[in-house]
C-alpha positions as CSV (number, residue, x, y, z in Angstrom):
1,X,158.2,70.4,90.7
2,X,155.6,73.4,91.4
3,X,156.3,75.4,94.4
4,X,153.2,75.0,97.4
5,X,152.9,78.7,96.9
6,X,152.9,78.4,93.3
7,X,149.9,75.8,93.7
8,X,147.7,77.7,96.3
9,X,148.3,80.8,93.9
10,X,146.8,78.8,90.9
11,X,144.3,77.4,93.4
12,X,143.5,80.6,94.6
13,X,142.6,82.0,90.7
14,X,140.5,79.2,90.0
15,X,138.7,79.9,93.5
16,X,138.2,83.3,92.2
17,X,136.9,82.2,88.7
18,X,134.4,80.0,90.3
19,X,133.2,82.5,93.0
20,X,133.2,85.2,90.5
21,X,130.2,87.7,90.3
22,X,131.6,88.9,86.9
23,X,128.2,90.3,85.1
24,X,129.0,88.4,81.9
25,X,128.5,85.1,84.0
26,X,125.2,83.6,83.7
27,X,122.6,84.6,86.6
28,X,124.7,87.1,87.8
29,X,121.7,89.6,86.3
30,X,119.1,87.9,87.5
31,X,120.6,88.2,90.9
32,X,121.5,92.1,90.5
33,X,117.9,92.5,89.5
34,X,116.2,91.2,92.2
35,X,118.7,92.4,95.1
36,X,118.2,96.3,93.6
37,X,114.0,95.3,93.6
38,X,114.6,94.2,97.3
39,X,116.6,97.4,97.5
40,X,114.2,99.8,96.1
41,X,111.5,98.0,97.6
42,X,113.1,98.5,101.3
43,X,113.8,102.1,100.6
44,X,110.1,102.6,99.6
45,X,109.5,101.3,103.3
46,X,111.9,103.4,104.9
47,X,110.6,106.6,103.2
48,X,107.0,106.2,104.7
49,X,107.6,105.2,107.7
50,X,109.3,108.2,107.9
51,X,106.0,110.0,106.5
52,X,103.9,108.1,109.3
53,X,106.6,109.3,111.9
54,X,106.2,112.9,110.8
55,X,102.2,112.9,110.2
56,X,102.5,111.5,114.2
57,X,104.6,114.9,115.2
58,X,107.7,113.5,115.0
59,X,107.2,111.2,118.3
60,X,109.6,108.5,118.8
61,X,109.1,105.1,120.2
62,X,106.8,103.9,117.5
63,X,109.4,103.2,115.2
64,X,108.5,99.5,115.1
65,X,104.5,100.1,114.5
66,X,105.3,102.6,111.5
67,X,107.7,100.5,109.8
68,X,105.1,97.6,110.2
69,X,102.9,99.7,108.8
70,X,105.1,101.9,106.2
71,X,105.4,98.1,105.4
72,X,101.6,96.5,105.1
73,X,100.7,100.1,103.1
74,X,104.1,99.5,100.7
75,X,102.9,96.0,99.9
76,X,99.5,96.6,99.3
77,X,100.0,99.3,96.9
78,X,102.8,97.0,94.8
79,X,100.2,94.0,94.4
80,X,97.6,96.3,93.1
């Protein structure tokens, strides 16, 4: 007879298996892809709204209306 910690071991492995983000697993790709498009995408934002926040002398308290904006100007330019 198997030990209870023998059988939550084993569990544990196939819990593992399941959940597993190995790359050779199917989708896995797809998912990296689109998370490091979000990613670049974000970062894209972030870099003018600091550009916005500089053209404006470096004022603070706007952070919200240039990342809005950093944002609609981002957007814009990856539709076109």
């Amino acid at each position: 007879m198997k030990s209870i910690f023998q059988r939550e071991t084993r569990m544990a492995s196939k819990a593992k298996t399941i959940g597993s983000t190995d790359p050779t697993q199917p989708g896995t790709a797809v998912e990296e892809s689109e998370r490091l498009l979000q990613s670049t995408h974000e970062q894209e934002i972030r870099n003018r709204a600091y550009e916005i926040y500089l053209e404006r002398g470096a004022e603070s308290g706007y952070e919200v209306e240039d990342w809005l904006q950093a944002e609609r100007e981002v957007t814009t330019q990856s539709s076109n």
